[in-house]
N, C-alpha and C positions, 0 to 999 in steps of 0.2 A: 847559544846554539849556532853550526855554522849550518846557515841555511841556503839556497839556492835561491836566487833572486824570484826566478821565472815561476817557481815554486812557491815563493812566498805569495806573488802577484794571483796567480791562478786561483789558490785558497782561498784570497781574498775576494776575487770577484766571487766568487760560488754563496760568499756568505752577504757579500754586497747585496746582490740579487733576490738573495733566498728572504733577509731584512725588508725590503719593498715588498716581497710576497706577502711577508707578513702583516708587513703595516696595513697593505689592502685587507687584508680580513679582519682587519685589527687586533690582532696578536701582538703587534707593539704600535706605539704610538710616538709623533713625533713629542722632542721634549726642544720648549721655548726657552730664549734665553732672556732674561727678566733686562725688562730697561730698552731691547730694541725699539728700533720709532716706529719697525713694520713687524707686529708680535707672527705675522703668519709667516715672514721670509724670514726672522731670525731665528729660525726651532731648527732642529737636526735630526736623523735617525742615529742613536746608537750603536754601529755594526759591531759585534761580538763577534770576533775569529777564535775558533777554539785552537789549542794545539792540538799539532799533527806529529806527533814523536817518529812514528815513520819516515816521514820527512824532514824531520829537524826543524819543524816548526813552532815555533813557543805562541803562545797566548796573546794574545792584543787584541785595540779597539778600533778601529775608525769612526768616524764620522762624516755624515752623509750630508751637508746642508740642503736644505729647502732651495735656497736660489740658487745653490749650481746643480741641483736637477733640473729644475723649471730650464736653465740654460740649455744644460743636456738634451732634454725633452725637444728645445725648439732645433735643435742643430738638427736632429733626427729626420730622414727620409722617411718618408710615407709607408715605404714597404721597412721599413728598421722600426716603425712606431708601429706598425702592424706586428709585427716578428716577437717584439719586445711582449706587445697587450698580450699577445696570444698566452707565452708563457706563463707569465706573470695571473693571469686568468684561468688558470685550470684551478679547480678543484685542491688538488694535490700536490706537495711538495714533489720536482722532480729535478734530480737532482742535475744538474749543467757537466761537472767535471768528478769521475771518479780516479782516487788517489789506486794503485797499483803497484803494492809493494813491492814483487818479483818483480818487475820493469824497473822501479824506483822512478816513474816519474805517473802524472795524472793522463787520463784519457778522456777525449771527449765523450761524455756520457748520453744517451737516444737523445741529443736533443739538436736541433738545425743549427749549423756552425754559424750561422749569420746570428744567432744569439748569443754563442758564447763569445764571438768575437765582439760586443755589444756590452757584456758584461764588463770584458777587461776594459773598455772603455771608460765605463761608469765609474770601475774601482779609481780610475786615473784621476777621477775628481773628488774623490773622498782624501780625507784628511785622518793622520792617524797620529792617534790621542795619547796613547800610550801602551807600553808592553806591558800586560798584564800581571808579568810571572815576576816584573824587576818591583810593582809597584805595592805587592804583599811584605 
């Protein structure tokens, strides 16, 4: 697929975020990597990026580690740790970036620009595992 970089990044953060949301209510859970010397900083979240054929975005994974969130975590300003809980604490999935086809690019979705700019950041630390669509 020929994809847009800024595009691909965006989607990413959306699902980055929406994975932590989930983990909080535990809808996923982190998965450890057998043999670490530290079983709690060796686990990671899963992120599932679905495709977005509107966008020419194909399927993949990343991967969230435990220690470069905690790292994340501490870099973060007081009002960015705040911004972040808040989200992250609602009730209900909302979504950060809606994709808009007739534009052809994403838009900031209701949510305070000082989060979504907070998301791309996190996706910056995640690691991606592979393309989903090459590896059937």
């Amino acid at each position: 697929m020929n994809e847009r970089p800024e595009h691909r990044a965006t989607w990413q953060a959306e699902h980055v975020v929406r994975t932590l949301w989930m983990a909080g209510r535990g809808l996923k859970s982190w998965q450890r990597v057998l043999g670490g010397h530290n079983p709690h900083r060796a686990s990671y979240l899963a992120v599932f990026v679905p495709e977005l054929p509107d966008a020419r975005i194909g399927a993949h994974e990343l991967r969230l580690w435990r220690r470069d969130l905690e790292s994340f975590l501490a870099e973060l300003s007081p009002a960015e740790r705040e911004a972040l809980n808040a989200h992250l604490n609602t009730a209900r999935w909302n979504m950060l970036f809606r994709w808009r086809p007739v534009r052809g690019r994403f838009e900031r979705a209701n949510v305070p620009e000082q989060v979504c700019e907070l998301a791309h950041r996190l996706r910056r630390v995640c690691k991606e595992v592979r393309n989903v669509s090459e590896a059937i």
